[in-house]
C-alpha positions as CSV (number, residue, x, y, z in Angstrom):
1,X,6.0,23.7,20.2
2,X,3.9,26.4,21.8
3,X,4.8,28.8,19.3
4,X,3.3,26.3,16.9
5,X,0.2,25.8,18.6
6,X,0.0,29.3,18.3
7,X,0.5,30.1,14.7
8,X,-2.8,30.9,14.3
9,X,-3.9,33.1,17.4
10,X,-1.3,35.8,15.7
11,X,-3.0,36.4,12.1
12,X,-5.4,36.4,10.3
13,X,-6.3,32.8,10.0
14,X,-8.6,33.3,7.1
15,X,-7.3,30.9,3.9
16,X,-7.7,33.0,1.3
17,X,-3.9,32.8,-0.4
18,X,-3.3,30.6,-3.7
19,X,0.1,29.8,-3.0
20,X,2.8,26.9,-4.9
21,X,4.3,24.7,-2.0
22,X,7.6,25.4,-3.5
23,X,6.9,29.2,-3.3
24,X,6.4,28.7,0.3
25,X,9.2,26.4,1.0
26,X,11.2,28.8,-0.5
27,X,10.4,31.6,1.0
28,X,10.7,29.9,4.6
29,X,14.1,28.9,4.1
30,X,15.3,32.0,3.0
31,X,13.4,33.9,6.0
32,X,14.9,31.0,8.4
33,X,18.5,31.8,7.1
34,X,19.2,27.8,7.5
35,X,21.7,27.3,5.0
36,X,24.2,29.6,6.3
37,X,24.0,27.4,9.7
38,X,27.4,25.8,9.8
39,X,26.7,22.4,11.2
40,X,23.9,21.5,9.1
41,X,24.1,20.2,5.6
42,X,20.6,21.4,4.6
43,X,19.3,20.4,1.2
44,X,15.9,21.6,-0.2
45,X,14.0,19.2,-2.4
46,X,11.5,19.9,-4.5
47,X,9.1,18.1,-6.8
48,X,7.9,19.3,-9.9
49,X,4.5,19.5,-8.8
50,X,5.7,21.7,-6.5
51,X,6.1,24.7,-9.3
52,X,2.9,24.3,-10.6
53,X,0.0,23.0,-8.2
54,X,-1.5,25.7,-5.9
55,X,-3.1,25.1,-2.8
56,X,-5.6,27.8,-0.9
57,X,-4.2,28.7,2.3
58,X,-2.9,31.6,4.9
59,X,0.1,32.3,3.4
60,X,1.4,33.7,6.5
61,X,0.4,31.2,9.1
62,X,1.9,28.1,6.8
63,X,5.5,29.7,6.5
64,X,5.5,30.7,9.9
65,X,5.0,27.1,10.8
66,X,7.3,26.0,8.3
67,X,10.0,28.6,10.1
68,X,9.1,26.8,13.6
69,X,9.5,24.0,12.3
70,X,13.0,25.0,10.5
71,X,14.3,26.5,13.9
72,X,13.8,23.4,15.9
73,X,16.0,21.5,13.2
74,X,18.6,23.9,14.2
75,X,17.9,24.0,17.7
76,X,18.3,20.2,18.0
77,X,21.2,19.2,15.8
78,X,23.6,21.9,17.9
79,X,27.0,20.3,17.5
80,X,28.9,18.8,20.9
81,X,32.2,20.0,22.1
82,X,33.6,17.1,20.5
83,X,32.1,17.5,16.9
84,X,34.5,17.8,14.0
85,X,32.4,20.4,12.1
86,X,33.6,19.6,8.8
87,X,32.9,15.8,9.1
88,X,30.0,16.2,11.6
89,X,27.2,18.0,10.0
90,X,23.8,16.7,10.4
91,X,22.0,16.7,7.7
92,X,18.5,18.5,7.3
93,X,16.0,17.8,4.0
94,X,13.0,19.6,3.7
């Protein structure tokens, strides 16, 4: 969480980026490598509106959080020793 309080005290936190949420989302998980995690059943969904409203942000700073945010999920859903990882995936939807 600290490295999410901090997201901002590393860039340039001027908004100044026309960016697509789905764009970003993208981009996050493929930087995140999440899908090729083997106990999580990770799905990305996106709206239409998600391909064709902009928002005005740092570009930078909100895919960075997004990563955080993605590395927690995998942080906390780790598998036990006991975990059948083909019937035991947690499931993580962004």
């Amino acid at each position: 969480m600290l490295d999410l309080s901090l997201v901002n005290t590393k860039s340039d936190t001027s908004c100044h980026d026309s960016v697509l949420p789905a764009d970003v989302a993208k981009m996050a998980v493929e930087r995140s490598n999440i899908q090729q995690v083997e106990h999580l059943d990770f799905q990305l969904q996106l709206l239409p509106e998600s391909e064709s409203v902009t928002f005005v942000t740092n570009q930078e700073s909100v895919i960075r959080a997004l990563l955080l945010l993605l590395d927690n999920a995998v942080k906390f859903n780790t598998p036990t020793a006991s975990s059948d990882l083909t019937h035991d995936k947690a499931r993580v939807t962004l």
